[in-house]
N, C-alpha and C positions, 0 to 999 in steps of 0.2 A: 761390829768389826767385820772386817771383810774375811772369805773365808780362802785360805791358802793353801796350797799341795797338801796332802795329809805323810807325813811320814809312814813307814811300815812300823808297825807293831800291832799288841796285842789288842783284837779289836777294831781294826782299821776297818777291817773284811765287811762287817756288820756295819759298820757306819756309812760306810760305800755306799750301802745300797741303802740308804733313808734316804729320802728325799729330804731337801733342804727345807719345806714347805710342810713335812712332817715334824720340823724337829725346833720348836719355838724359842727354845732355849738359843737359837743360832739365826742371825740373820745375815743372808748373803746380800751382798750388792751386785750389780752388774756391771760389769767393766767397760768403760768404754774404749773401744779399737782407738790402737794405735801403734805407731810403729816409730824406731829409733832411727834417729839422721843424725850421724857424727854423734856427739852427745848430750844431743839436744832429744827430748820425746816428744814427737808433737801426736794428737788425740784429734778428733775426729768428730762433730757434733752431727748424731746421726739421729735427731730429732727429739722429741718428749719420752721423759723415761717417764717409765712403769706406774703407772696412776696418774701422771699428769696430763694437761690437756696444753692442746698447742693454741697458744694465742693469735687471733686474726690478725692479719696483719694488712691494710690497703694502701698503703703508700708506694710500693712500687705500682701497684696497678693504678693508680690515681697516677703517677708520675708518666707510664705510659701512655697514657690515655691521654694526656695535654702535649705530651710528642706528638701523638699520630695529627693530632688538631691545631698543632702549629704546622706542621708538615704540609699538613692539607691546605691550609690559611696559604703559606709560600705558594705550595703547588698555583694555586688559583690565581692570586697574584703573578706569576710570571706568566698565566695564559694572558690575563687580561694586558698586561703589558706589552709582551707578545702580538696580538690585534690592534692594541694601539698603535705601536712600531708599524704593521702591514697598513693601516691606513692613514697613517700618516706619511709614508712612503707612497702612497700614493697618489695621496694628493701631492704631494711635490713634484713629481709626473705629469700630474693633469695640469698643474700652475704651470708647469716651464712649456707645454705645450699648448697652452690654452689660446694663446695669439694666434698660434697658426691653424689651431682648430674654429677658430671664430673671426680668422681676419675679414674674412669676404660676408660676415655677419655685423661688424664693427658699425654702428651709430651712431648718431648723437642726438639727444634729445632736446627738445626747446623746451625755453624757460618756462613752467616754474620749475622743471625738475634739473636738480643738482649731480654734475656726473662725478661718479668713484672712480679710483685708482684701483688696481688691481692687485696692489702691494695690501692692499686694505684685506683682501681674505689670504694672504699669507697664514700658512700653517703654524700655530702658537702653542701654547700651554697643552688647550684639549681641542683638536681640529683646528679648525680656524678663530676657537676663541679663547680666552683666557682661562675659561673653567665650564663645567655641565651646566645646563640649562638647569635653573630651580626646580628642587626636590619637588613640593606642592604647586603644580600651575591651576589656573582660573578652568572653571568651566572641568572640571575633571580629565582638563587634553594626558593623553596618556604622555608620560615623563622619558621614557625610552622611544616612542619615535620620532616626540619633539626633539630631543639630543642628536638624536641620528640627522634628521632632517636640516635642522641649525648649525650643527656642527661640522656632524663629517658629507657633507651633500652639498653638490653645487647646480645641479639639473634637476634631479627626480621632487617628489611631493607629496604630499598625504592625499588619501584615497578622493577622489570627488565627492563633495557630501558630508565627506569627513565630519563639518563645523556642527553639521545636523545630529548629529548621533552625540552630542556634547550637552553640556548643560547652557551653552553659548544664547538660544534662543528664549530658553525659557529666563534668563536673565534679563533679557533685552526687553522681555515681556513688562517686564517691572520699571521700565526706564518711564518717567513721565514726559509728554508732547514738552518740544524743544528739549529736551536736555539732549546732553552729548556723554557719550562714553570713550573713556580714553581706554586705547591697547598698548601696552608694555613690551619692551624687547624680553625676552625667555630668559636668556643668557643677564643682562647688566641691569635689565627692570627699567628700561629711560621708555618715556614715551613716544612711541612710534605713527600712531596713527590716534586721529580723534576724529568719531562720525557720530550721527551725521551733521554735513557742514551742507548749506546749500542745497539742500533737498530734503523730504522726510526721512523718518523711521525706517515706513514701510518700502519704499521707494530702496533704499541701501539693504535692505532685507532680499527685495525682488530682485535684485541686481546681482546680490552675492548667490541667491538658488540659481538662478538660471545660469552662471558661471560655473555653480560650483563648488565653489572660495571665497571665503570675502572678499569682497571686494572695492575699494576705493580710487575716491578720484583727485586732483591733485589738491581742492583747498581742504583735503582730510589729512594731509601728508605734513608730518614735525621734519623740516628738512636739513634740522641740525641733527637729527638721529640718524638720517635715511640718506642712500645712495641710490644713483643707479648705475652698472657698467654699459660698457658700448653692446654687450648684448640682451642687453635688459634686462639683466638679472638683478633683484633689489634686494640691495641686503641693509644692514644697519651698518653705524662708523667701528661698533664693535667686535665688527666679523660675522654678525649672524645671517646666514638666508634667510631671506624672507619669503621670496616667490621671485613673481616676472612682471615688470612696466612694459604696457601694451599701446601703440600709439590710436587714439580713438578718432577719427577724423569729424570734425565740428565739436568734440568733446574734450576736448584736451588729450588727457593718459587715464588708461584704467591700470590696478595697483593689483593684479590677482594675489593674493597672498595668505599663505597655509597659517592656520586657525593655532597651530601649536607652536610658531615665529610668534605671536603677537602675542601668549598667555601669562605673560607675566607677571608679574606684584610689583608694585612702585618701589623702587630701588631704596627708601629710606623703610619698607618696613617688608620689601620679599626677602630680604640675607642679611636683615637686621645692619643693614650698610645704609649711615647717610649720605648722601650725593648731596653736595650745598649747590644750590643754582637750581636743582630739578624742581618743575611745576607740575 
């Protein structure tokens, strides 16, 4: 029972002063605070009483911890968004400009090469193409500056050399005398280039070092994949850069073009997508 005011009387005096923890016969509880509102009492949970122990509790801290990590998730998200927005404004700058920065460049190529439109790298989905270049490309081309360079890029290139520092050559190692190897668009996986046609191996090897870049020439060119603009810039019919058509005199066209445009996986098994018709 709890223990209450002691009235005066005989005796009180001496009991006063026992401690409650002296006297077994009596046991005090502890009151919990609290105060009267109208007439209502409301009490006050001022934690674990006397002998107990307070139980863990991790749910709120588990509950904040997936806030700050959505937060974060958002945050990032609207940067990347963000950048995409700035270059994708910019290229539609350099599109509406791009005639009067190239008129007095403006050519035309002779057949076999097929000329593009310029509505054709129209800015879309992700840069000028419908989605990123594939997750996993050929030859270990790194997958961020393929994207950059295919995508948001209508001039610049990957480093000279580039194709050399890949697993590109020592593949090619392995190709046996006559056979051909086909190159893939990055972006849609169509076949873009097949070499060598019309000369060796080694011969399209020397040609692409001493460039730089792979390099081809027009009977290595699928010219329902491939474009070129009036300033010779080659891209695919799906928006991808590829490099630059260079006019070769007694040679036809060389095809300089960046090793990370051409790494793709055959469209029926690089995004698990079948293209009916692709060979």
């Amino acid at each position: 029972e709890k223990c209450g005011p002691m009235s005066p009387g005989p005796g009180s005096r001496a009991l006063s002063a026992v401690k409650p923890t002296e006297r077994p016969d009596i046991f005090c509880e502890e009151a919990e605070p609290s105060f009267e509102v109208g007439q209502k009492r409301l009490s006050f949970d001022v934690g674990p009483k006397r002998g107990e122990e307070a139980e863990p509790s991790f749910k709120s801290g588990q509950m904040r911890t997936k806030k700050v990590e959505r937060i974060e998730k958002l945050k990032k998200l609207e940067q990347s968004a963000k950048r995409l927005e700035v270059l994708m404004s910019e290229m539609k700058d350099e599109a509406s400009n791009r005639k009067s920065m190239f008129g007095g460049m403006m050519q035309t190529f002779a057949s076999p090469v097929v000329m593009g439109d310029e509505y054709m790298m129209q800015p879309k989905g992700h840069g000028t193409s419908t989605k990123p270049v594939q997750k996993h490309l050929r030859w270990n081309c790194d997958a961020e500056v393929a994207d950059r360079i295919c995508n948001f890029n209508r001039k610049a290139a990957e480093e000279s050399g580039y194709f050399e520092e890949t697993d590109f050559l020592e593949d090619l190692s392995k190709l046996g005398k006559e056979k051909q190897i086909n190159f893939y668009d990055s972006n849609s996986g169509r076949v873009l280039f097949t070499a060598p046609k019309g000369r060796s191996l080694e011969q399209f090897i020397e040609e692409s070092k001493h460039h730089g870049w792979p390099s081809f020439r027009d009977q290595e060119v699928n010219w329902t994949n491939v474009r070129v603009l009036g300033d010779g810039e080659a891209i695919s019919v799906h928006g991808t850069h590829l490099g630059h058509c260079f006019k070769d005199p007694g040679a036809g066209h060389r095809y300089c073009i960046n090793i990370v445009s051409i790494a793709g996986h055959p469209a029926a098994t690089g995004d698990g997508i079948l293209v009916k018709g692709l060979k």
